[in-house]
N, C-alpha and C positions, 0 to 999 in steps of 0.2 A: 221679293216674292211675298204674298200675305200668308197668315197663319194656315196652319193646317186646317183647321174647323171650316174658316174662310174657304182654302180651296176644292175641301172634300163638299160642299153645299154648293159652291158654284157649278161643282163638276155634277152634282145631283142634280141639278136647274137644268143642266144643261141637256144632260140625257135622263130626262123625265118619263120616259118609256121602259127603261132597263129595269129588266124585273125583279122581286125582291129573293131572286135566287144567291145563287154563288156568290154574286157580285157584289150585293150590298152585305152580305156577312163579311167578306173581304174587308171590304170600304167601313163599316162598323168595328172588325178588330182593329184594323189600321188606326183610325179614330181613336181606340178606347187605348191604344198603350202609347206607354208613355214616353217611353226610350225614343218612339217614332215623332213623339212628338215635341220632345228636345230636340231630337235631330231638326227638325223643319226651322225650329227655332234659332239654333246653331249658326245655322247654315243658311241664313234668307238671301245673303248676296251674294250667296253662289250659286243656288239652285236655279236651276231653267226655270221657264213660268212655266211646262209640260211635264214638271218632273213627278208629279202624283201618278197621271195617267201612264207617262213613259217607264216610271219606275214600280209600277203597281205589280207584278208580280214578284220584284226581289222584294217587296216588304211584307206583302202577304208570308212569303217564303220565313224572313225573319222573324214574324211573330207567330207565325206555326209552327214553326221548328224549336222556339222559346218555351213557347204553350207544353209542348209534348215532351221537352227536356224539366220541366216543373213539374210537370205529372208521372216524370219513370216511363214514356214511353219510348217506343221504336224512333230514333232520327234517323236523318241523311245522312249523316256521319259522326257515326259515334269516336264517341273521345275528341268532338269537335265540337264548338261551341258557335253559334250566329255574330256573326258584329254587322254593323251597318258602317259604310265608307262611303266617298263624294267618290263619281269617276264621272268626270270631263262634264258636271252639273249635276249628275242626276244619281239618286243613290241606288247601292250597291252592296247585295249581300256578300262578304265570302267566313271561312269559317276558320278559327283558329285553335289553336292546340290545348286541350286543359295539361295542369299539370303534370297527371301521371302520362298524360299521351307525349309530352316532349320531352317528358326522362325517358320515356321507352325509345321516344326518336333518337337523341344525345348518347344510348344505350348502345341500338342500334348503329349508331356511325361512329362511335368510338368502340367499341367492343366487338373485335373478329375472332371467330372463333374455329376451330377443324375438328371434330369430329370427339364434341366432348357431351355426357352425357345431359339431357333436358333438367333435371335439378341441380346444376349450374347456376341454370338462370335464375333461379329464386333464391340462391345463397345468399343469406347476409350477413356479414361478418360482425355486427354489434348482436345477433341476436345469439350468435356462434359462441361471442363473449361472457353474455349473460347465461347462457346456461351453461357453460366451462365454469365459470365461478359458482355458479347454484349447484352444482354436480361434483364442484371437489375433485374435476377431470384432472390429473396431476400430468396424463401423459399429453393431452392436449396444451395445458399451459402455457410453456414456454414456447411454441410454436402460435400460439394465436396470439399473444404477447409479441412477437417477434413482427408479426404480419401488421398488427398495428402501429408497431414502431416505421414499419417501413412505410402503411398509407402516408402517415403523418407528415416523415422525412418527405416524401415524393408532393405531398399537398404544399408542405411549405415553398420546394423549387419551384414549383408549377406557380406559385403566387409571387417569385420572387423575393423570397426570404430565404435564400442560402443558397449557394452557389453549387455545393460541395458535390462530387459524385453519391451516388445512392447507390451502394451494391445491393442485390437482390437477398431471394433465401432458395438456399440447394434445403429443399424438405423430404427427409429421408423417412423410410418407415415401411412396416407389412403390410401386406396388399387390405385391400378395403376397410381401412380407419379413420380415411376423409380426407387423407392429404389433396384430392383434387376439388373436394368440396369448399375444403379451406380459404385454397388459390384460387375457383372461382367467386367463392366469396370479396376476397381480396380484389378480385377484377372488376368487380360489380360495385365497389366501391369508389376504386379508381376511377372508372368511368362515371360515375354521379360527381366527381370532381372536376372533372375535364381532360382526363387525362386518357389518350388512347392506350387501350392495352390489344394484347395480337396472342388468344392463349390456345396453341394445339396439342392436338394430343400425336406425341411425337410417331410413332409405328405407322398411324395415319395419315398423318402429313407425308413422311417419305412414301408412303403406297399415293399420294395426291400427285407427290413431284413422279413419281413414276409413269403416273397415268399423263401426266402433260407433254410426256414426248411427242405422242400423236397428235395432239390436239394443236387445231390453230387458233382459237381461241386465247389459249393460255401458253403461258411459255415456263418453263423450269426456272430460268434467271427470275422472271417475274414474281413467281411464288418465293422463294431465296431472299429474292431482294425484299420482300414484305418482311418477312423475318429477321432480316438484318438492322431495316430501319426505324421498329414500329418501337412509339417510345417505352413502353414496355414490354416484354416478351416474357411469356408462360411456358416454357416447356415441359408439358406434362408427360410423364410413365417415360421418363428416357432410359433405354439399356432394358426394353422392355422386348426391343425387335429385336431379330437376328443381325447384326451389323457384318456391314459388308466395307469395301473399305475406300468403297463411291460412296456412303452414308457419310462415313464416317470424316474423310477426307474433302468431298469434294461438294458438302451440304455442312455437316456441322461445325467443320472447323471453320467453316466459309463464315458462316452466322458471327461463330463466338468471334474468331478474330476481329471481324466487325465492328461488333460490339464491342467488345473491350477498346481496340482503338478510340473509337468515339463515346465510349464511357455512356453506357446506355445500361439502364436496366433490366435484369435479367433475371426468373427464379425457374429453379426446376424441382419435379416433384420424381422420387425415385423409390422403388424397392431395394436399391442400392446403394449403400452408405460409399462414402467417398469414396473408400480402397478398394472397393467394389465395383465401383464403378472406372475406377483404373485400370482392373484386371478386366472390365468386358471390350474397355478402349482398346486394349492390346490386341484382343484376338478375336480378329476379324477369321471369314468365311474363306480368305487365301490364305494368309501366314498370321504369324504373331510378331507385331511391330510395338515393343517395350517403350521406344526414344517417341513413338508418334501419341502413345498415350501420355507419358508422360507433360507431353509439350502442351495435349489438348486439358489434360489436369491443371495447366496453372493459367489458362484462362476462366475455367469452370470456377475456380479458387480467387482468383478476382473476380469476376463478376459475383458471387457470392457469399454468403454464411451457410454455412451447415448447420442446420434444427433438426434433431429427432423427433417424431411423432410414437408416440405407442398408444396399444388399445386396444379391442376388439375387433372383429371385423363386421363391421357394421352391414355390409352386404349378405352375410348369412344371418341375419335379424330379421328380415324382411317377411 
């Protein structure tokens, strides 16, 4: 095929009538950029001899939609960017992801979440870090110290550098001083590493698995089974519901034992320090079953550490 210059003059020879509307400003940007015209160059023995005129709108398309991404304006899809591609001779626009749009994609498909609040999603746990140390936060410390030991731990098996089990953090502490702030942060970091996390918020979740009895859509195993398998799991505000002893038995001991078997990561976030959290395992909404807490204690106790958190309540700050 000849140069571009060459075939936009022929094509102008050719239809010598076409007027200096639309057409030729087309045919003039085409012309004047350059990406289009490496491309032509690239590309001479593969392009059709009709690929100007056949492909004249995906280039037009590419160097308008270039034009108005250099100038801050309105695209066709933002967070997407123009390339130019050969398809079967002739070129072809389509559009590809910039960086922040395929963290938000990799975000998105590794990070599930049930019913946790919207500043979640902007937690970050290095920035968590830098103002715990600027702030002399003594009661946050050891808990964001703890959560980075674990990204770490979990970055290096994910890269294949350690084999070992990674137990979670059981994060204890009074209501509104960031423990879910924390864990989302923590998750949002996982996930910019490649690592799927699965984080709900516990009360929720079981009113979810409730609501899917009816539904044929969704089934109860199915939601279960996400939780059982996801390579990291969040349990946030557990011992936060009334437990009943279909929670308790035939949803969360389903989970932990799971997980524990198969050595999966697990952290929970609670108002309930451990022994606390034994005495609300015991006494469910029928009777009080001592030997059935006990048993679900010492997977909670494998799969994790206990961190205290203290502080303020950050929700009455607002």
């Amino acid at each position: 095929m000849q140069p571009l210059n060459q075939v936009i003059a022929d094509l102008q020879q050719q239809y010598p009538n076409v007027s200096n509307g639309r057409f030729q400003q087309a045919i003039q940007m085409i012309q004047k950029d350059q990406e289009v015209q490496q491309f032509f160059a690239d590309h001479q023995d593969q392009l059709q001899p009709d690929a100007l005129t056949v492909g004249m709108m995906d280039l037009f398309e590419f160097v308008v939609q270039k034009k108005k991404m250099a100038t801050n304006q309105p695209i066709l899809y933002p967070g997407y960017h123009p390339t130019l591609g050969l398809e079967k001779g002739y070129p072809h626009v389509s559009y590809e992801a910039d960086p922040a749009t395929r963290a938000k994609e990799q975000r998105d498909r590794l990070l599930k979440k049930v019913a946790l609040p919207k500043s979640v999603a902007q937690a970050n746990l290095k920035q968590i870090q830098q103002e715990t140390l600027a702030n002399g936060d003594k009661g946050r410390a050891q808990p964001v110290a703890e959560s980075i030991n674990l990204l770490r731990a979990l970055q290096a098996k994910q890269a294949g550098k350690q084999e070992a089990y990674v137990p979670g953090l059981y994060l204890a502490g009074d209501f509104g001083i960031g423990k879910t702030y924390l864990m989302g942060a923590l998750a949002n970091a996982l996930v910019a590493s490649g690592i799927e996390v699965l984080m709900v918020h516990w009360p929720s979740f079981l009113d979810q698995l409730k609501a899917s009895f009816n539904k044929k859509d969704q089934s109860t195993e199915t939601l279960i089974d996400q939780a059982k398998q996801a390579q990291v799991l969040i349990i946030d505000d557990i011992g936060a519901d009334t437990l009943s002893a279909w929670s308790r038995d035939a949803v969360l001991a389903v989970i932990l034992e799971y997980r524990m078997q198969n050595e999966l990561t697990t952290c929970f976030t609670s108002n309930l320090g451990l022994p606390g959290l034994e005495t609300y395992l015991a006494e469910s909404k029928e009777m009080t079953e001592k030997n059935k807490a006990k048993r679900l204690m010492q997977r909670v106790l494998f799969l994790s550490k206990e961190v205290y958190m203290t502080g303020e309540n950050r929700r009455l700050q607002r």
